[in-house]
C-alpha positions in Angstrom: 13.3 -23.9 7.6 13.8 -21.8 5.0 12.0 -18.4 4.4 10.3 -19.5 1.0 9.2 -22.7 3.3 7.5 -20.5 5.9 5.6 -18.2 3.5 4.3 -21.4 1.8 3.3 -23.0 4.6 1.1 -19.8 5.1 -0.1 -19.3 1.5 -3.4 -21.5 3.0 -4.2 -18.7 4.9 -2.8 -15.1 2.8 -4.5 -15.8 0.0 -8.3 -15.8 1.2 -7.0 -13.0 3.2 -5.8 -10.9 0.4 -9.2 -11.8 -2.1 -11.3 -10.4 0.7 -9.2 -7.3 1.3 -9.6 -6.9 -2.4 -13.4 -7.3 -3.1 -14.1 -5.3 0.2 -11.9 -2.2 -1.8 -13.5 -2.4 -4.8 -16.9 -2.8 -3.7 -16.1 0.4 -1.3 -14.5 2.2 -4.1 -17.9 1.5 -6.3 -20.3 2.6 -3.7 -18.3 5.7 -3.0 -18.0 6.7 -6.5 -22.0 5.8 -7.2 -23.3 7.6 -4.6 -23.6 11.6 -3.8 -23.9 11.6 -0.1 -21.9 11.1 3.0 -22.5 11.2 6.6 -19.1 12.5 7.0 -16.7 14.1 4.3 -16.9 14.5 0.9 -15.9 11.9 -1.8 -12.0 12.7 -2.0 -11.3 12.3 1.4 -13.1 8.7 1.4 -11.4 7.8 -1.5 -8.4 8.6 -0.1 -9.2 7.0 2.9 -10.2 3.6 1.8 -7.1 3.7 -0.2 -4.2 4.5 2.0 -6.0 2.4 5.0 -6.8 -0.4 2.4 -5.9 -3.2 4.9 -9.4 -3.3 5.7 -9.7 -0.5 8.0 -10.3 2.1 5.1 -12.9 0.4 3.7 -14.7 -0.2 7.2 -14.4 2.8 8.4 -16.5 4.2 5.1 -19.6 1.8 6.2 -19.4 3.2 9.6 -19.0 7.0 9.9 -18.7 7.8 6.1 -21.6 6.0 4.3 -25.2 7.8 3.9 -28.4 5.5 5.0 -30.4 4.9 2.2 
């Protein structure tokens, strides 16, 4: 089997993958750059957060420690 075989016979699965790591960054990027307060941090180091540890973790992590309750 061929590589090109094996990363198609995967697509199935990447591709929802990647369009939900997507949304989740952009909709994490929006909120941080709407709002004005953070539990944790200021807004450069979230931003810089979500984007280096954009695999999902970034963006979670935000929700959890960095995002202020409404």
């Amino acid at each position: 089997m061929t590589t090109i075989e094996q990363v198609k016979e995967f697509l199935p699965l990447i591709i929802p993958l990647i369009i939900a790591e997507i949304v989740l960054l952009l909709f994490t990027l929006r909120h941080i750059l709407t709002h004005k307060k953070y539990k944790r941090g200021t807004r450069a180091l979230w931003i810089v957060i979500t984007i280096i540890g954009m695999e999902f973790i970034g963006p979670i992590l935000y929700f959890l420690l960095g995002k202020e309750d409404e």
